[in-house]
C-alpha positions in Angstrom: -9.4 14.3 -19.0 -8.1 17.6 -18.3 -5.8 17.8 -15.4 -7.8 21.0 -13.8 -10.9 18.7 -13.4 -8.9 16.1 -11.3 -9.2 17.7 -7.6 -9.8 14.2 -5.9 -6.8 12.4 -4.1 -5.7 9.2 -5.8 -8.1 6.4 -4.1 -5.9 3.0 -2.1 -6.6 1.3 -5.7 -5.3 3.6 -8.3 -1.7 4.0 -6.1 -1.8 0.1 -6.3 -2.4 0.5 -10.0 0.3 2.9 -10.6 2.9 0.9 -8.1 2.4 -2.4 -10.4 3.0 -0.1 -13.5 6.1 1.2 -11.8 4.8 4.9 -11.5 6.3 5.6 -7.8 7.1 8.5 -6.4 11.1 8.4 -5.9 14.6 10.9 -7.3 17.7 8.9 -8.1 19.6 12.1 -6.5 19.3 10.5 -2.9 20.7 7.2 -4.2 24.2 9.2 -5.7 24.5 11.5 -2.5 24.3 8.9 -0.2 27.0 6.5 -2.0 29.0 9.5 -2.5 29.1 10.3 1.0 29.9 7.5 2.1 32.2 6.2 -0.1 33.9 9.4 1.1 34.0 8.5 4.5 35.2 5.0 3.7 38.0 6.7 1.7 38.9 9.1 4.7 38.7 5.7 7.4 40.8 2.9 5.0 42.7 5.4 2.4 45.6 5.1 4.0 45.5 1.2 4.0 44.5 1.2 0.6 47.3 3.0 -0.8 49.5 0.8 1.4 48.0 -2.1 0.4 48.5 -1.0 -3.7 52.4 0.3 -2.8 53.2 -3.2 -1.5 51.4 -4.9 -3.9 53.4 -2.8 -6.6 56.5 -3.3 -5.2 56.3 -7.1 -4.9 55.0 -7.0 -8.3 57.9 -5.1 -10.2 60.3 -6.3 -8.0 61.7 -9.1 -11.1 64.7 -10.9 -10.5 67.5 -10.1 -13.3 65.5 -13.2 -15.3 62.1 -14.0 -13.9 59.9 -16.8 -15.5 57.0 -16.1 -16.4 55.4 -19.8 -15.6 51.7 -20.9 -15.4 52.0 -20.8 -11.9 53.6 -17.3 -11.6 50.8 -16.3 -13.7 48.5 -17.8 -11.4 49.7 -16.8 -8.7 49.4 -12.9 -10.0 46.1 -13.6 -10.9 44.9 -14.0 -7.3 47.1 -11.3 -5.6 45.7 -8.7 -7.9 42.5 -10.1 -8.0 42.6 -9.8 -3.5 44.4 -6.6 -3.7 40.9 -5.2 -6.3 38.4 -6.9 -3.5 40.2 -5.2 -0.6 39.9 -1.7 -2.2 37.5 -1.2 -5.0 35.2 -4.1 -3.5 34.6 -2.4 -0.3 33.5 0.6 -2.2 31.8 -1.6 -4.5 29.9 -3.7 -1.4 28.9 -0.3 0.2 27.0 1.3 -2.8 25.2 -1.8 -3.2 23.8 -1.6 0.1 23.1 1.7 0.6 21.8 2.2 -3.1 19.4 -1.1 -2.1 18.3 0.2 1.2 17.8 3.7 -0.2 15.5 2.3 -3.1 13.3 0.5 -0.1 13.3 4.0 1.7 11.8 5.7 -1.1 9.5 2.5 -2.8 9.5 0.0 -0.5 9.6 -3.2 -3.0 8.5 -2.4 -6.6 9.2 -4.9 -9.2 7.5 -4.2 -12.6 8.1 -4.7 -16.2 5.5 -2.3 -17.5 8.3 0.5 -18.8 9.7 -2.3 -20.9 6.6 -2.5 -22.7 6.7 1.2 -24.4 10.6 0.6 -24.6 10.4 1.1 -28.7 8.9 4.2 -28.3 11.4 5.8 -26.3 13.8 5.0 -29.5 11.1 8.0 -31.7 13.5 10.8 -32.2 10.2 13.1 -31.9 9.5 11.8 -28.5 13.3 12.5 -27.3 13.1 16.0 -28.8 9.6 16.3 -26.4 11.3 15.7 -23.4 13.7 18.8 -23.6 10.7 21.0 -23.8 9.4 19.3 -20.7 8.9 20.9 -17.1 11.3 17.6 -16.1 14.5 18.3 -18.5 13.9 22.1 -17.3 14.1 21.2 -13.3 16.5 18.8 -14.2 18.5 21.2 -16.2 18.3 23.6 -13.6 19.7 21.2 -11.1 22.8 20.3 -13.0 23.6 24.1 -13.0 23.2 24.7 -9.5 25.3 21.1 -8.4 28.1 22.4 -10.5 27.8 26.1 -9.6 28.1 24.4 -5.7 31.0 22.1 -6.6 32.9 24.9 -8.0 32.0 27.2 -5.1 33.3 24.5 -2.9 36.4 23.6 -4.8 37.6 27.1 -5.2 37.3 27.7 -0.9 39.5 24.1 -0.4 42.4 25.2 -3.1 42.3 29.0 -1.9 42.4 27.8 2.1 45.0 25.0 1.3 47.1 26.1 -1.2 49.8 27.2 1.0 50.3 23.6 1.9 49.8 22.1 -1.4 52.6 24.1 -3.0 54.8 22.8 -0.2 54.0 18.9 -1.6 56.7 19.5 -4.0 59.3 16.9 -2.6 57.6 15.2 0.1 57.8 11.9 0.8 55.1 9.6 -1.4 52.9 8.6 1.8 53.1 12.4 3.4 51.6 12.9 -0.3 49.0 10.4 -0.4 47.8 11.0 2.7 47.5 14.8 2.2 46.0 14.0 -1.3 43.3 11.4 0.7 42.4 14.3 2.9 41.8 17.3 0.3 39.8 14.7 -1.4 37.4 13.7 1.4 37.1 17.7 2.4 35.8 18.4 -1.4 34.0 15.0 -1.9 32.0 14.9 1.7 31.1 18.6 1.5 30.1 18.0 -2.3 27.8 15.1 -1.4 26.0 17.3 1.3 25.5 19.6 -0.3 23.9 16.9 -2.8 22.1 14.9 0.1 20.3 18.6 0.9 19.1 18.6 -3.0 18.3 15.7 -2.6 15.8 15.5 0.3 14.0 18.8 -1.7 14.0 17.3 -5.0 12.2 14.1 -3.2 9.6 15.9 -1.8 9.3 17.9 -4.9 8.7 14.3 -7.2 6.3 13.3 -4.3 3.9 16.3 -4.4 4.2 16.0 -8.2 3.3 12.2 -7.9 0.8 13.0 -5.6 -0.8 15.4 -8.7 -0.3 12.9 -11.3 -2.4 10.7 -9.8 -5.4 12.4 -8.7 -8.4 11.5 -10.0 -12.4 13.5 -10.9 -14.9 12.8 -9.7 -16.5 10.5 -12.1 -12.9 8.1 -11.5 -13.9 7.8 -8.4 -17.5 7.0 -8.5 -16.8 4.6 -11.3 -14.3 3.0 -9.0 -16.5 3.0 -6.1 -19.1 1.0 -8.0 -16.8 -1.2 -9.5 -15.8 -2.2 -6.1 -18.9 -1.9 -4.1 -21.1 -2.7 -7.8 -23.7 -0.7 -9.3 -26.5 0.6 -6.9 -29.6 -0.7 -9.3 -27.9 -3.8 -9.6 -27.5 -3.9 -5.8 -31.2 -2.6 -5.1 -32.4 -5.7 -7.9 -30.5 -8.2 -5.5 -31.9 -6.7 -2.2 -35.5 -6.9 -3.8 -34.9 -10.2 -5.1 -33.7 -11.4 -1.6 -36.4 -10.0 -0.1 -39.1 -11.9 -2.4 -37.4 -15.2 -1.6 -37.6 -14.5 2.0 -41.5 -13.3 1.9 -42.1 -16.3 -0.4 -40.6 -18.3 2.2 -41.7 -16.9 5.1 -45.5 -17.4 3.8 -45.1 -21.2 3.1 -44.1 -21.7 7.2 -46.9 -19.3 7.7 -49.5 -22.2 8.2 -47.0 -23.8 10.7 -47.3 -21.1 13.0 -49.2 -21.3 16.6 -50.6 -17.7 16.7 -50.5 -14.5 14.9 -49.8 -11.2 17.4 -51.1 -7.8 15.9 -51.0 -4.1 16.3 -53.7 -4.4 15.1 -53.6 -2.8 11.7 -49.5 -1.8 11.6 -47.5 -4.9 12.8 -48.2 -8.4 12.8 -45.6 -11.2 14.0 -46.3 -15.0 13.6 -44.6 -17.5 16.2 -44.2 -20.6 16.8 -43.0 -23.4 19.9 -42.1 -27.1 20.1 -40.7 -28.6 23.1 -37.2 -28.9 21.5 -37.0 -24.9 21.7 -35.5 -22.7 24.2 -38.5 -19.9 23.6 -41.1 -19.2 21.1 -39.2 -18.2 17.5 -40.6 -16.1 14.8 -41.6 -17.3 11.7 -43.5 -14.9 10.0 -43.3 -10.4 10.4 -44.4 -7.9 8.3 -46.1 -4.0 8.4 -49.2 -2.7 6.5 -49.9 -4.4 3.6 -47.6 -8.2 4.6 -49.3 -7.5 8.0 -52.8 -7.9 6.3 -51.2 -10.8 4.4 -50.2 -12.4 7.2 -53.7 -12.3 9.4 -55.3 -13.6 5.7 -53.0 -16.7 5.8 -53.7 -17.2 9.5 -57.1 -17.1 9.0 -57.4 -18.9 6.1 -54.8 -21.9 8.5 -56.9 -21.7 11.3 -54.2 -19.7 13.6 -55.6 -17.8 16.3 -55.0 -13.9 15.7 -54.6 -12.0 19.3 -54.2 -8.1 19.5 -51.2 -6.6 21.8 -49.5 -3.7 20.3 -46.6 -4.1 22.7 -45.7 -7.4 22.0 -46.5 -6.9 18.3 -43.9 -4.0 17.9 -41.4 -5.3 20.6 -40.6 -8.1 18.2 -41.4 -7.2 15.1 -38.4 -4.1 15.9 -35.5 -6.7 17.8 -36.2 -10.3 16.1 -35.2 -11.6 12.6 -37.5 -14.3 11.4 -36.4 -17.7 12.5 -34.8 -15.9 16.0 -36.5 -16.5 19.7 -38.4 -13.7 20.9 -36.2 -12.0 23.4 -36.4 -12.6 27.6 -38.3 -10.1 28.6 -41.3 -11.3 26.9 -41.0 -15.0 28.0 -44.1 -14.4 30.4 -46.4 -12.6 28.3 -46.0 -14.7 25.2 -46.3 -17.7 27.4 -49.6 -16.5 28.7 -50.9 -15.5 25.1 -49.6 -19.3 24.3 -51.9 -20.7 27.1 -54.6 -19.2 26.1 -54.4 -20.1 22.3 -53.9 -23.7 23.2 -57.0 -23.8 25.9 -58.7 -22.6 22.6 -57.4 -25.2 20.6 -58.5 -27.8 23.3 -62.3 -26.4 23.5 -62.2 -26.1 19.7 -60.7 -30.0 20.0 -63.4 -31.1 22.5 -66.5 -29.8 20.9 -65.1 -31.6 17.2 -64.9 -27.8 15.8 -61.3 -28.4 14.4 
């Protein structure tokens, strides 16, 4: 489908689609600028302790007597002071971009776990499809980004050597911890303004991959309305169901029909059937119906032996605010107890002459 006919926004379902295929919206840039940053400021906190960690570890090291033995336990012994020395420089670096590179992926994704890209790996090994992607608008944005990140870098390397190179001519000489700690500082001012300058690409080349997510994944308007019947189902299959429910409850509602103690009409519109037994708060409905069920309903009664009474309030009152097998509502207690009375002194004359 052509692109130009999607103008919908992506429904709750297709991003959940997309998120299990691993399609989120996210730029590995923010990852890299925030691990450079602060690996930077780690290395401007600790450097010097680093580098004085290393020099003592170097000296102890190198420092042989005239015949040293190189034993199993010497060795050993090595082993673990360089393996220490490693975890109290490189692993702090090494702790820190794990962290922030995990808690930046949960910024951008939140948890996404998929193996869908693994799927199609063999075709990202067709020659023809790697050629494709360097006539793509993503190499070209991409490509363009690389320029400007190294223009930057040598923008901002070229002001640190022309502000400091008074000072780092006068080096020559110095002491090796004046040095180091010099060195430490030149490169925190190129690497922290480097990796803001980064961070600020960053952020814009996120919300450039979002709004370009965002477009990927829109949908027409016939994606949509086959979603929307998928999940709500198809509207003749939902009107067969209603009418099917509907005959059930009709056929039903006819066979308690003869159970009923009187029939109230509109006369010609609305016709409810109730009924009472001691057991029950108030008179229920068993039987409603307009027009042509209303005529149905007065035959049946007929046909039973059901008194039929005429009172168009009562008739529409609950016909409108009662479901069949529901009590008729308060405000009617008195009149339908009084239509009640009368239908049963009927029933009594009826009973006392032998009529029924």
């Amino acid at each position: 489908m052509d692109q130009d006919n999607k103008t919908e926004k992506a429904t709750e379902k297709k991003r959940t689609e997309e998120r299990k295929r691993g399609n989120v919206a996210k730029t590995p840039e923010l990852n890299s600028a925030i691990i450079l940053m602060i690996s930077f400021m780690v290395l401007n906190l600790s450097g010097n302790k680093f580098i004085q960690n290393i020099s003592n570890f170097m000296i102890k090291t190198f420092s042989f007597t005239s015949d040293p033995v190189l034993s199993f336990e010497y060795l050993k012994t090595l082993t673990y002071e360089t393996l220490m020395i490693f975890l109290k420089t490189a692993g702090v670096f090494l702790i820190c971009s794990a962290l922030i590179g995990i808690s930046s992926e949960i910024f951008q994704v939140k948890f996404v776990f998929s193996f869908e890209h693994l799927k199609h790996g063999f075709e990202k090994l067709n020659p023809i499809t790697g050629i494709k992607k360097y006539f793509s608008l993503d190499y070209a944005v991409s490509f363009l980004k690389n320029i400007f990140k190294a223009a930057i870098v040598t923008f901002i390397l070229y002001g640190i050597f022309k502000s400091n190179i008074t000072e780092m001519v006068l080096l020559t000489g110095r002491e090796p911890g004046y040095i180091s700690e010099k060195t430490i500082y030149f490169t925190y001012q190129l690497g922290f303004r480097v990796a803001l300058v980064m961070l600020v690409l960053a952020i814009f080349d996120y919300i450039y991959q979002r709004k370009r997510y965002e477009k990927k994944i829109m949908m027409d308007k016939y994606e949509v309305k086959m979603e929307m019947k998928q999940q709500e189902g198809d509207p003749l299959i939902k009107s067969r169901r209603r009418n099917k429910y509907f005959q059930l409850s009709r056929m039903r509602m006819m066979k308690e029909l003869p159970e009923a103690d009187v029939v109230i009409t509109n006369p010609t519109m609305y016709a409810v059937a109730l009924k009472y037994k001691p057991d029950f708060n108030a008179p229920r409905v068993v039987a409603k119906g307009m027009r042509l069920i209303a005529k149905k309903i007065k035959e049946i009664a007929s046909e039973n032996g059901i008194p039929v009474i005429e009172n168009v309030i009562v008739a529409q009152t609950i016909y409108k605010n009662c479901e069949i097998g529901q009590e008729i509502p308060p405000e009617l207690y008195k009149t339908v107890a009084e239509i009640l009375a009368y239908v049963y002194k009927i029933k009594e004359n009826f009973q006392e002459f032998g009529l029924i």
